[in-house]
Every structure is written in C-alpha cells, then in structure tokens.
C-alpha positions in Angstrom: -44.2 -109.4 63.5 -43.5 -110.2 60.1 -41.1 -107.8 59.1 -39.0 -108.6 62.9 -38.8 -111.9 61.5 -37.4 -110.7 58.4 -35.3 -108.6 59.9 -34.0 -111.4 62.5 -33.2 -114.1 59.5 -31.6 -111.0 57.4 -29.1 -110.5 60.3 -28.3 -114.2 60.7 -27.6 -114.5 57.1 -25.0 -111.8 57.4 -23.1 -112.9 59.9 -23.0 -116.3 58.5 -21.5 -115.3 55.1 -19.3 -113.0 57.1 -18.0 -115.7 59.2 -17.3 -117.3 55.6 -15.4 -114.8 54.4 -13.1 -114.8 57.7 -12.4 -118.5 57.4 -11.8 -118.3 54.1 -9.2 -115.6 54.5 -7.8 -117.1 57.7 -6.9 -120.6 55.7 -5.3 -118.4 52.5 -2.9 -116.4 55.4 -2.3 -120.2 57.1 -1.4 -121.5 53.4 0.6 -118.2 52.5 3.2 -118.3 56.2 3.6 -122.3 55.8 7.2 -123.1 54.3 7.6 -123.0 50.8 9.3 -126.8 51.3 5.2 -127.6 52.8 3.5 -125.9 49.9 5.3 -128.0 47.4 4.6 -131.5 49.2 0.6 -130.3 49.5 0.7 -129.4 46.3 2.1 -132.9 45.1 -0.5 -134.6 46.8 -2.8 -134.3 44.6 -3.5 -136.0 41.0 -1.9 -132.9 38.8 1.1 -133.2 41.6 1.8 -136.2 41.0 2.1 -136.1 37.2 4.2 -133.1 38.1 6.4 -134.8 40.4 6.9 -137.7 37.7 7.7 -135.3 34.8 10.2 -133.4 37.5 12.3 -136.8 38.4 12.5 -137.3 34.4 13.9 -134.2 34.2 16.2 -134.3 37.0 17.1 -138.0 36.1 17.8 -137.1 32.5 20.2 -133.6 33.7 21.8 -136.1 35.6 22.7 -138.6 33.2 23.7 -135.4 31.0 26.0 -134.4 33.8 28.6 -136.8 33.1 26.5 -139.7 31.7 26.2 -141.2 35.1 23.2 -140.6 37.3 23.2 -139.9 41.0 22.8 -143.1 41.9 25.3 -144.5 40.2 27.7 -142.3 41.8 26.7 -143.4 45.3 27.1 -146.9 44.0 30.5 -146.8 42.3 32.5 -144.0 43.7 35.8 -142.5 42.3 39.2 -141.7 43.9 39.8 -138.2 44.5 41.8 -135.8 42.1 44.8 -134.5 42.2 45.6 -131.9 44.5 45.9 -129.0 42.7 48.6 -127.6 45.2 51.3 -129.6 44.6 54.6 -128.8 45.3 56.2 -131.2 42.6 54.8 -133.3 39.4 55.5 -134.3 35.9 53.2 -135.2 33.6 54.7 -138.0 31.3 53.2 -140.0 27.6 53.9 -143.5 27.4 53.0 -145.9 24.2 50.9 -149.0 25.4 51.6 -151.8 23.3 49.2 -154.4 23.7 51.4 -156.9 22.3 53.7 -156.5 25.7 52.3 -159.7 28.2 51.5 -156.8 30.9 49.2 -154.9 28.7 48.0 -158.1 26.8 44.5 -158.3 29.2 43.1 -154.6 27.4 43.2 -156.4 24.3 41.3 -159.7 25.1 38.6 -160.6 24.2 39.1 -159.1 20.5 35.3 -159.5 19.9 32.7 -159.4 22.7 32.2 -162.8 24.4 28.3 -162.1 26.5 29.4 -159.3 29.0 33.2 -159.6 28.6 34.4 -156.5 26.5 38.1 -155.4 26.2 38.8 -151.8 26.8 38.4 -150.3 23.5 35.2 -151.9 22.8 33.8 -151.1 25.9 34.6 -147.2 26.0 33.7 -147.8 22.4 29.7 -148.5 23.3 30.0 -146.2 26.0 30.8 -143.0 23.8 28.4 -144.2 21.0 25.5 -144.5 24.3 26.2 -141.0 25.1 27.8 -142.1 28.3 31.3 -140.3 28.6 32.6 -137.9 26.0 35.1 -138.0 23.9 37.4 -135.3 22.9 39.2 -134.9 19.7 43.0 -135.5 19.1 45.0 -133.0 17.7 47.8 -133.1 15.2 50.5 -132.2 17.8 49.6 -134.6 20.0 48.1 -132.6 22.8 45.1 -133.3 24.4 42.3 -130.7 24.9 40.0 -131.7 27.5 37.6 -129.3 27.8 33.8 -128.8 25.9 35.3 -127.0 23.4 37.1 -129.8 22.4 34.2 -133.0 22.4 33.9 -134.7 19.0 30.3 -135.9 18.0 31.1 -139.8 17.1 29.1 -139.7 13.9 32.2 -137.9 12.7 34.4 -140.6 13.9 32.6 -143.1 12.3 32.3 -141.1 8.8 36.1 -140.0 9.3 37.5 -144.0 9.7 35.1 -145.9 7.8 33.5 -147.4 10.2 30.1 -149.0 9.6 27.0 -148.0 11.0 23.0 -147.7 11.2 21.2 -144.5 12.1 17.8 -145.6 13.5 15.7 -143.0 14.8 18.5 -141.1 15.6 20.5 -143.4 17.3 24.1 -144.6 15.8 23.5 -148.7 16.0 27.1 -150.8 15.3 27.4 -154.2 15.1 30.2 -155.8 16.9 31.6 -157.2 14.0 32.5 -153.6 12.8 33.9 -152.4 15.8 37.9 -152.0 15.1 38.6 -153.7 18.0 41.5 -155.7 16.4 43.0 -153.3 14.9 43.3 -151.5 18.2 47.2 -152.2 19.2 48.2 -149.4 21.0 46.9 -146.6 23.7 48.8 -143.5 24.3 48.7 -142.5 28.3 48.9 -139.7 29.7 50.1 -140.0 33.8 51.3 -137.4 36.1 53.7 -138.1 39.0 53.5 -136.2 41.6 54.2 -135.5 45.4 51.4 -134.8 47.9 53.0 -132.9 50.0 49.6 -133.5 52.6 50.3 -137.1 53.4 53.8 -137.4 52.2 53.7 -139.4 49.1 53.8 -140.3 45.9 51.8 -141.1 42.9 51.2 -142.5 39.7 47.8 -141.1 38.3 46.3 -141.4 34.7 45.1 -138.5 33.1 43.7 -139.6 29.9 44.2 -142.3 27.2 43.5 -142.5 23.4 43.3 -145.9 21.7 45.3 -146.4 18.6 44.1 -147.8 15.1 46.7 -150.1 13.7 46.0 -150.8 10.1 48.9 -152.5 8.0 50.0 -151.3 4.9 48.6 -153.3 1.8 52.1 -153.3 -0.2 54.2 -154.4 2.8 55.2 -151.2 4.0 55.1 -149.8 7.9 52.3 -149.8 9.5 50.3 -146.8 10.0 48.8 -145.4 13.4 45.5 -143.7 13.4 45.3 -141.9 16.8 40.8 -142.1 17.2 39.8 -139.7 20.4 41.5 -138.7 23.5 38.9 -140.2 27.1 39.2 -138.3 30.1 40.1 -141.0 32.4 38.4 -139.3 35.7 34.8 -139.2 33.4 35.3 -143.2 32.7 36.6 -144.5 35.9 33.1 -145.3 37.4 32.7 -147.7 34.9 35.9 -149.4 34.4 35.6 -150.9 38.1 32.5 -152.7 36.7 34.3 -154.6 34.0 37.6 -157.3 34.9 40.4 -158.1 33.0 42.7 -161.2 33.1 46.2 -161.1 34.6 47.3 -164.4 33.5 47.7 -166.7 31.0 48.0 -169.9 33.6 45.1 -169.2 35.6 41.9 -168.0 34.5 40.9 -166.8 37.9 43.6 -164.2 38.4 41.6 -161.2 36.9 41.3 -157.8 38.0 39.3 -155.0 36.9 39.8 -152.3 34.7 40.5 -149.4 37.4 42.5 -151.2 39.4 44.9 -152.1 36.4 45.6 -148.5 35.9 45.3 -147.2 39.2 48.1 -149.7 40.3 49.9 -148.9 37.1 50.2 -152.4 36.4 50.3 -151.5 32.8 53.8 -151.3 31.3 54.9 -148.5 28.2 57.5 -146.5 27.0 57.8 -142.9 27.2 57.2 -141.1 24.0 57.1 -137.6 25.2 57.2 -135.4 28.6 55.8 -132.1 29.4 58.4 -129.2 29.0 58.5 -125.5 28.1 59.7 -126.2 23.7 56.7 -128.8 23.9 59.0 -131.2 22.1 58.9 -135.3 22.1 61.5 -137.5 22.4 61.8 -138.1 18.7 62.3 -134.2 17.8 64.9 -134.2 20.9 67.0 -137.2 19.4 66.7 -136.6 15.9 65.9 -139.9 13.9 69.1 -140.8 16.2 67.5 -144.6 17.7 70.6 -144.7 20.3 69.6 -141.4 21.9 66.3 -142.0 21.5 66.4 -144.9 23.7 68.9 -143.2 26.3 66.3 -140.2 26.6 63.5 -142.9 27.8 65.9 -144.5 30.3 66.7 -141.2 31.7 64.1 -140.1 32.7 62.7 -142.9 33.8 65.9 -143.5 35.9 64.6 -139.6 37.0 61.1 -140.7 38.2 62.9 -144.3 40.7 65.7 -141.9 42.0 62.8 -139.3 42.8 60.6 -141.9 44.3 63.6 -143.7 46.2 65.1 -140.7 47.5 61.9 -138.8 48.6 63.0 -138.5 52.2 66.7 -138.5 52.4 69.3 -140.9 50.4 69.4 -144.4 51.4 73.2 -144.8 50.7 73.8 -142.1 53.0 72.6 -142.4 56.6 73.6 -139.3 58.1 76.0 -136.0 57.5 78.1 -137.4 60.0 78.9 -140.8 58.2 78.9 -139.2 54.7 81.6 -137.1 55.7 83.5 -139.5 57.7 83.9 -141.4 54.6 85.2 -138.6 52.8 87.8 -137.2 54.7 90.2 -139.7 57.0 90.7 -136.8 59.5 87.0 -136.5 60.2 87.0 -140.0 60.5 89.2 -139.9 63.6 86.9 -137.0 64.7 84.0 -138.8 64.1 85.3 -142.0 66.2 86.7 -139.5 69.2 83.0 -137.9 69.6 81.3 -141.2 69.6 83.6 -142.9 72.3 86.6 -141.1 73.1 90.3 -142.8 73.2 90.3 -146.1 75.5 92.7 -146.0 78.3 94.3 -149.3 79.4 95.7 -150.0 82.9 99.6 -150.9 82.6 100.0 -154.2 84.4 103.3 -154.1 86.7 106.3 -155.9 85.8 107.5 -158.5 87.6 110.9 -156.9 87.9 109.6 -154.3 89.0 107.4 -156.2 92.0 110.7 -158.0 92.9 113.1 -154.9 93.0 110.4 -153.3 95.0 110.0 -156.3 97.4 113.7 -157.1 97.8 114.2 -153.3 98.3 112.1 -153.1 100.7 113.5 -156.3 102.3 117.4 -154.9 102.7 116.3 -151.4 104.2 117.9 -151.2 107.5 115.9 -150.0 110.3 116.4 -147.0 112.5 114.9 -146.3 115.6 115.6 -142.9 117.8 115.4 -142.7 121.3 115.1 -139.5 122.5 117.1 -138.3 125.8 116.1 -137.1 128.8 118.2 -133.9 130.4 
C-alpha cells in the first residue's frame, strides 16, 4: 500500500516539474518571435531600463547637438530654406565688401556691446562659435573659403592668434563682453551666388558664407589694417539668425527685422571685390592699382547681374521679331502693316458733272419705237 502511494506521489511530482519545464520553454519561444521594437519597450520597463533609456536620450541628445550644434527639436522649431539646387543651368558666385558704415548695413553693427538679449551679428555668431554651436572655418591667405571639416579652426587659436582675452575654466573658453572686438568689427566679406532655377523659373540671390572683418587703426596715422577672423557657413547659422532682430531705421524704433530675413532679402548693400572665374583673380589684380578701372569692373558686372535678371524671359524693349524688325528695315515696315490689315480701299464718290451729263443725256435721247408689219 505504501510503496503504491509512493509510487502515485512520485508520478505526480514528475509531471508537475515537466509541465514546468514546458511553460518555461513556451514563454522563452513567445519572448524570442515578439518584434525586436517589443523586446526593447519590455525591456525598458523596468528599473535598469529606465536608467538605460535616460543614458540613451543623453546620448542621442548630445549626437544631435554635435550634428550641427542644433538638436532635433530645434530644427522642427526653426526651420531653414532649402539649398541650392545643385542642377542649375546658370549661376555666379560673387564677393562683396560689407561696410558697416553704409546706412543699409548700419543695423549688423548696433548694439556695439550687448544691451540684455540684443547682440549685433558679430557678437552673436561670436558666443555661438565659442558655445560650440556652429563651426567656424579658417580663412585663407588667398581669400578662398574652405568649407569643409578639414578646414574648422578650434577658437582657442583665434583667441591666442588676435589677442583676444579670455578664461579657461574647466575647460571651457569664458569671454567677457567687454573683450569681444565687437567695435572693431567694420566690415563682412559675403559670399552670394545668383543663380536661375530653372524648376520654377526664377531667380535668386543666396548667401553662401560671410567672414567678419577686424578693423584696427594704425597707431602712427597710417591706413588701417583688415584682419580677416573665420569664414561661417551661412546654411549652419541660419536657424539661429531668425531668432535675433535687427533695426531698419534710424526714425522708428519699431521697424526691425531679423537677421535671416536681412540677408535672405538681400537688404544688405556692398561692393564687389571679386567673382568666381577660371585665373581665380580679384578685381584689384584685374585693374592693376588702376582706381578708374577698378571701379568700372564693379559696375559691370553688376550692370551683368540687372540685365540678366531683367531680361530673363525675353527683352522688354523688344516685344516681338515682328516689331524689332519692322523698326529696322522701312520695307518690312510696309510688310509688316500689309499682313496686319491689308491696303484700305475707298469708294469714289460720283461727280456731280458726271450725275448731270448722265441725267441730261439721258434726258435728250430720242425715242424709237418699231412696229413690225404684217404680210
């Protein structure tokens, strides 16, 4: 009796701890075929998940802000305009000297020190590239900008390289505003490309890049020397020029605009220093210390760029091959007015000699009537 007992509790202890061992391996194969995206969410559920999932949105936070210096969000929140098509059938690239002294360009320059959030555009990108938000990219002796990694300049450099003072506190650059060269920061040099999209039929202005310009007078009286700092890619700090405005006025205070929109509208006004072409040249090599030609070069090709823009679909002086050539040849002109309407006739009106000599004719006629004969 005993040992059926036994026997009977043995069995039941088998098949429970089998029945075990198939739930247990049922639940692994359930966890195993769900979707890797399910896994991950189960497995962030729980207390080591969660300080997983934090350390992961540092990490993907921080790539971002690497990535540009803007984070995802800040994308959404201030987007850019699209680039340049790189298809296009016809552009120029043109440099242009911004003088800040000019009334159109006088709003980059104001405020010369900060004033609470108002920062003009050198000391803004300024704290921007010393934050780590956009990089900068060094200028080189010819004058041509190089805007790719290679190319980035750390701005410890630029601070050792212009005397510019600064604190290093734990490994951060500190400046105080009142050593920022802001006031000695006259003059940008632009770089803008005109071209034609041929996609939607028009044309553009667009800024490429710009690189403020140290102005420092000469302590014996002598010219002024320029001290070209670091070419900015203009696409990299567009996001946050549309945060920060700009006065257009010196009579109202209230006409301001910001920072994008002053170059995207090319409301800013320079001269042209230099264009693209194949002996990589500027306009001062091409005239030859010669200030006449120098200054006929610059309205050249500006007078290039308006009769571009003007006559991107057909002359305006001109309004058809018909009229242009009926101008130049008197013949065709006679052509020109026979296909349009043909010679006019005009109905002769009857004299009145005529209607009398007729009438008084017709008056003295004798009439004859003939009887014809019977046989």
């Amino acid at each position: 009796m005993n040992k059926t007992m036994n026997m009977i509790i043995k069995n039941r202890w088998m098949m429970v701890i089998g029945l075990s061992f198939i739930i247990c391996h049922l639940s692994f194969s359930e966890a195993q075929a769900q979707p890797k995206q399910r896994r991950n969410q189960q497995t962030l559920q729980t207390p080591q998940g969660s300080l997983q999932r934090g350390n992961q949105q540092q990490g993907n936070q921080q790539q971002g802000t690497q990535q540009g210096g803007m984070t995802q969000r800040m994308r959404i929140q201030y987007p850019t305009a699209p680039d340049m098509p790189e298809d296009v059938v016809w552009r120029r690239d043109i440099y242009r000297e911004i003088d800040l002294n000019e009334e159109e360009n006088a709003g980059l320059y104001d405020p010369v020190e900060p004033q609470g959030k108002r920062l003009n555009l050198f000391t803004y990108v300024f704290k921007l590239a010393l934050s780590g938000y956009i990089p900068v990219y060094e200028y080189n002796l010819d004058g041509n900008e190089v805007l790719e990694a290679s190319a980035k300049v750390d701005m410890k450099s630029i601070l050792d390289n212009y005397h510019i003072m600064y604190e290093e506190q734990q490994g951060k650059l500190k400046v105080d505003n009142s050593d920022i060269p802001s006031p000695e920061v006259k003059m940008y040099y632009l770089k803008e490309c005109a071209y034609y999209d041929q996609a939607n039929s028009s044309f553009h202005i667009k800024p490429i890049a710009f690189c403020p310009v140290m102005v420092r007078e000469d302590d014996f009286g002598g010219e002024a020397a320029k001290y070209p700092l670091f070419w900015v890619k203009y696409s990299e700090v567009e996001p946050y020029l549309s945060r920060q405005a700009i006065k257009t006025s010196d009579v109202n205070d209230a006409a301001q605009m910001n920072m994008d929109d002053y170059f995207t509208l090319n409301k800013y006004k320079g001269k042209i220093y230099k264009t693209a072409n194949r002996l990589g040249k500027t306009l001062a090599q091409v005239a030859g210390g010669d200030s006449a030609k120098y200054s006929s070069e610059q309205l050249r090709i500006e007078a290039e760029l308006e009769a571009f823009r003007q006559n991107l679909f057909g002359d305006k002086a001109k309004k058809d091959s018909i009229d242009s050539l009926a101008t130049a040849d008197p013949k065709a002109a006679k052509a020109v007015a026979k296909a349009k309407g043909g010679k006019e006739k005009t109905p002769r009106a009857r004299t009145k000699r005529e209607h009398s000599s007729g009438s008084s004719g017709g008056s003295q006629a004798a009439r004859v009537s003939v009887r014809r004969e019977r046989h």
